[in-house]
C-alpha positions in Angstrom: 25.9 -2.2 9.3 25.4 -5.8 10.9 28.7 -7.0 11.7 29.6 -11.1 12.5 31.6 -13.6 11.2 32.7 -11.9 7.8 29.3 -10.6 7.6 28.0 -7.8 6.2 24.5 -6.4 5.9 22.4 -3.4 5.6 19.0 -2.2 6.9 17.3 0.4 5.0 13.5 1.1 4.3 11.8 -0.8 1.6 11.6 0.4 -1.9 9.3 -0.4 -4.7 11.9 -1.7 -7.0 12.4 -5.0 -3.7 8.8 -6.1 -4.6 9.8 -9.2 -6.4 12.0 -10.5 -3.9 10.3 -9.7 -0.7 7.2 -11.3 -1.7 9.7 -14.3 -2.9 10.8 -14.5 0.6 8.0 -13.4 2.7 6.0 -16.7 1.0 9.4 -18.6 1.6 9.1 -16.9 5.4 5.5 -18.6 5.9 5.7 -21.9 4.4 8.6 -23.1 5.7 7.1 -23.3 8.9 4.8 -26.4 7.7 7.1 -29.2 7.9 8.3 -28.0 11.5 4.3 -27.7 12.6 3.2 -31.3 10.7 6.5 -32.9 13.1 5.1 -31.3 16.2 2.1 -32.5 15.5 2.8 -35.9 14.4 5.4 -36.4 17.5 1.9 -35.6 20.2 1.4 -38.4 22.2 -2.2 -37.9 21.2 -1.2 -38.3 17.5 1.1 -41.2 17.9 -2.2 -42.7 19.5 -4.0 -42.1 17.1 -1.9 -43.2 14.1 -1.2 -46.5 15.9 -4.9 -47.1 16.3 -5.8 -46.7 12.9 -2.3 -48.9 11.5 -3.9 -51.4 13.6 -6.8 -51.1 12.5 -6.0 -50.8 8.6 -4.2 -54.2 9.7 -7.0 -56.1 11.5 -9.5 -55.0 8.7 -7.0 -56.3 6.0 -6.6 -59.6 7.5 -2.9 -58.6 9.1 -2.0 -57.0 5.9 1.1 -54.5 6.8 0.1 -52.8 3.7 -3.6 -51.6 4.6 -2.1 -50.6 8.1 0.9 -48.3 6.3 -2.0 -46.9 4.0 -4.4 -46.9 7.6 -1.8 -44.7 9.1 -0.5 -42.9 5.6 -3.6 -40.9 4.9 -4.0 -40.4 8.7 -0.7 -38.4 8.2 -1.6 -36.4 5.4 -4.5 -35.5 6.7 -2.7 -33.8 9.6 0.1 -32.4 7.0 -3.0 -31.0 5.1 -4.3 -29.4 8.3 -0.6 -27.8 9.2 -0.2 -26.9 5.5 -3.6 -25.2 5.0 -3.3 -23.1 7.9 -0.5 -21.7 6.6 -1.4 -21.3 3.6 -4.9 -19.6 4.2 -2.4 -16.9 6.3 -0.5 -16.3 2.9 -2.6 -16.1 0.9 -4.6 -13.5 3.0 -1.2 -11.7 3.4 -1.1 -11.0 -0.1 -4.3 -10.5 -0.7 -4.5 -7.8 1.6 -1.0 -5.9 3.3 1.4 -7.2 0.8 -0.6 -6.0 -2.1 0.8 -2.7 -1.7 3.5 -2.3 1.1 3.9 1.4 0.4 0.1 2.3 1.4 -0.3 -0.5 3.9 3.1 0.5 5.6 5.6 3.7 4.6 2.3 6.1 4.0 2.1 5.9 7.5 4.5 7.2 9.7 3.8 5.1 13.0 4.4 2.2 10.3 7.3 0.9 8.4 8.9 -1.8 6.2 12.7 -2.8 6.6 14.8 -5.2 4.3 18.2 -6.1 5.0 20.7 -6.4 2.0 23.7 -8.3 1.5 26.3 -9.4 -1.7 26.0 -13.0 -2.5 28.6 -13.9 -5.6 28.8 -10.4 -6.6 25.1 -9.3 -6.3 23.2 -7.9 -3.9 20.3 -9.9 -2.4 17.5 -9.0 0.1 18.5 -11.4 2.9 15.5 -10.5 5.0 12.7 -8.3 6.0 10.8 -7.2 8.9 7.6 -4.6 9.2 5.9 -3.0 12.0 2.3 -1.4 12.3 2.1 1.3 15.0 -1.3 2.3 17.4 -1.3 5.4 19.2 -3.9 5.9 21.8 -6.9 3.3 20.2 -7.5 0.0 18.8 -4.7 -1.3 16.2 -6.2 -0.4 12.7 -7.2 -3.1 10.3 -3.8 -3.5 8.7 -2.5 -6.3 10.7 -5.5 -9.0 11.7 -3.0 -11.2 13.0 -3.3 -15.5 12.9 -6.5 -15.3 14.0 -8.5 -13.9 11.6 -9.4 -9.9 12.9 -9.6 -10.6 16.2 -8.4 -8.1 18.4 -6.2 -9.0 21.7 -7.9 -6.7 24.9 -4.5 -5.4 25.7 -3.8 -3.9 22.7 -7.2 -1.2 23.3 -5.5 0.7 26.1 -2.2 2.6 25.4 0.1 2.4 22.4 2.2 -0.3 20.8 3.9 -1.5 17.5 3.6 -5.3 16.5 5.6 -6.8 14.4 3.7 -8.0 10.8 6.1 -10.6 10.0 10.0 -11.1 10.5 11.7 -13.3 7.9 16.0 -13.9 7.4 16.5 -16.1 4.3 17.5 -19.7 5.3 21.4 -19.4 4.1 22.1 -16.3 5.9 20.8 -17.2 9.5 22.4 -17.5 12.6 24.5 -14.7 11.8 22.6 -12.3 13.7 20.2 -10.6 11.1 17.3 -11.4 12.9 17.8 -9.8 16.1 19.5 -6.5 14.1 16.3 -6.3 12.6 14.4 -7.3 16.1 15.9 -4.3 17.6 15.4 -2.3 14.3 11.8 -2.2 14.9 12.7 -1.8 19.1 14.6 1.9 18.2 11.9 2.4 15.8 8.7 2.0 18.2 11.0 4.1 20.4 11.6 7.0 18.3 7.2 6.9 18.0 6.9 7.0 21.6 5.1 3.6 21.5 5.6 1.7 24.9 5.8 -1.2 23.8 6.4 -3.7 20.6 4.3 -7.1 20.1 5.1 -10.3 18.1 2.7 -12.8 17.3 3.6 -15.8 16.4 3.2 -19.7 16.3 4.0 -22.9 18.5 6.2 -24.5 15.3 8.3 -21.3 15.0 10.7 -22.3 17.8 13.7 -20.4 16.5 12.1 -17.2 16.5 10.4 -18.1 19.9 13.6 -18.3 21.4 15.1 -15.0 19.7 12.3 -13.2 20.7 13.0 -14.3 24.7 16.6 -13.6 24.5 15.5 -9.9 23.5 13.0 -9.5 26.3 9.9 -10.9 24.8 7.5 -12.5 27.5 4.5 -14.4 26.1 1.5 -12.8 27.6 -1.3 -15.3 25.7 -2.3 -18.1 23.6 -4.9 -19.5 21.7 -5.4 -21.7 19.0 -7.5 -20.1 16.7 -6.3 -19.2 12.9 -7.8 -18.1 9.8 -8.4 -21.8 9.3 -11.2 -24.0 9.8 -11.4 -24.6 13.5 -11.2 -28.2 12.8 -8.3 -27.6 11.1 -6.7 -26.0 13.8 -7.4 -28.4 16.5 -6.1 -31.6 14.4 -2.5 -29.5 13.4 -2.2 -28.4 17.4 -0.8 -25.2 16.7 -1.2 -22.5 19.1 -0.6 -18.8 18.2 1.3 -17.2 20.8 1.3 -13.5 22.1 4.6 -11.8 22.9 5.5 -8.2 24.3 8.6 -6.3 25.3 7.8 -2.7 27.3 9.9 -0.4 26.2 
């Protein structure tokens, strides 16, 4: 039972009957990291560059028309919010096309696998308030059940010994900074554990910077980067997001 401020939660395995509401929040648990990404982006001295060259040129090629330099600059914009958008998006979609289309196969039939939610009582009901999987390798590549942000490819340090990576960690937005996060963060350390894996990976992205910073105060180092995503690599380089690599030894 997690324990702070008033708070009161439980971890326990998912069931079938949580289907609706962890695929509510697991797409909640993806998206919301587009407005964070297109800001990062935007705020890139590169970007800021570039947007003021276009204004200006949107206002030269009106004949000093603030308008055509706000529209210039406007559609510069959403064309990076399209890229930041789209890369998440192609992730979700591939999510449920694939793990999320049926968690008890892709994770509790297997027992180096699992699938946690965390409950709580809102107003009298009780809500999943978030979720968090693993996918365990023993001794070989990591199967097929987690290809990660970049599309299948598989990291070289993940062929040699044994691991669990996280699939996805998500808290709902209400009930963070309560501590749910790093109960289930350590969850899935006992867990990989009790397996005999020797050590747990997270992959995740540049715009995430709360769960970047979690993950360090638990141990996590980043061991790589790279920037490329089940997106267009285009796409990619015009959001600036990088996909980072993080591992704790156990």
């Amino acid at each position: 039972m997690v324990q702070k401020n008033n708070f009161q939660c439980s971890i326990r395995p998912y069931r079938a009957s949580d289907r609706e509401s962890v695929i509510s929040l697991f797409r909640f648990g993806i998206l919301e990291h587009v407005y964070p990404a297109f800001f990062k982006a935007m705020s890139h001295p590169d970007h800021v560059g570039i947007t003021l060259s276009i204004s200006m040129a949107g206002y030269v090629l009106g004949g000093s028309s603030y308008f055509l330099a706000l529209l210039f600059g406007g559609a510069w914009a959403a064309l990076v919010y399209y890229c930041c958008h789209e890369i998440f998006d192609s992730y979700l979609r591939r999510k449920l096309d694939m793990e999320m289309a049926d968690i008890q196969v892709s994770f509790l039939d297997n027992p180096v696998n699992s699938f946690w939610v965390a409950e709580t009582e809102v107003d009298g009901q009780t809500k999943i308030a978030g979720l968090l999987a693993v996918v365990g390798m023993k001794g070989g590549p990591m199967n097929d059940i987690n290809d990660g942000w970049n599309g299948g490819a598989v990291d070289v340090a993940l062929l040699e010994g044994s691991a669990g990576e996280v699939f996805k960690l998500v808290v709902s937005f209400p009930l963070r900074r309560k501590g749910l996060g790093t109960q289930l963060t350590e969850k899935a350390i006992e867990f990989c554990k009790e397996q005999g894996l020797s050590r747990l990976v997270i992959e995740t992205t540049s715009a995430q910077a709360a769960g970047i910073s979690l993950f360090r105060k638990l141990g996590f180092v980043q061991t790589s980067s790279h920037s490329s995503t089940h997106a267009n690599r285009w796409i990619s380089k015009l959001a600036r997001i990088s996909v980072l690599r993080m591992e704790k030894f156990l």
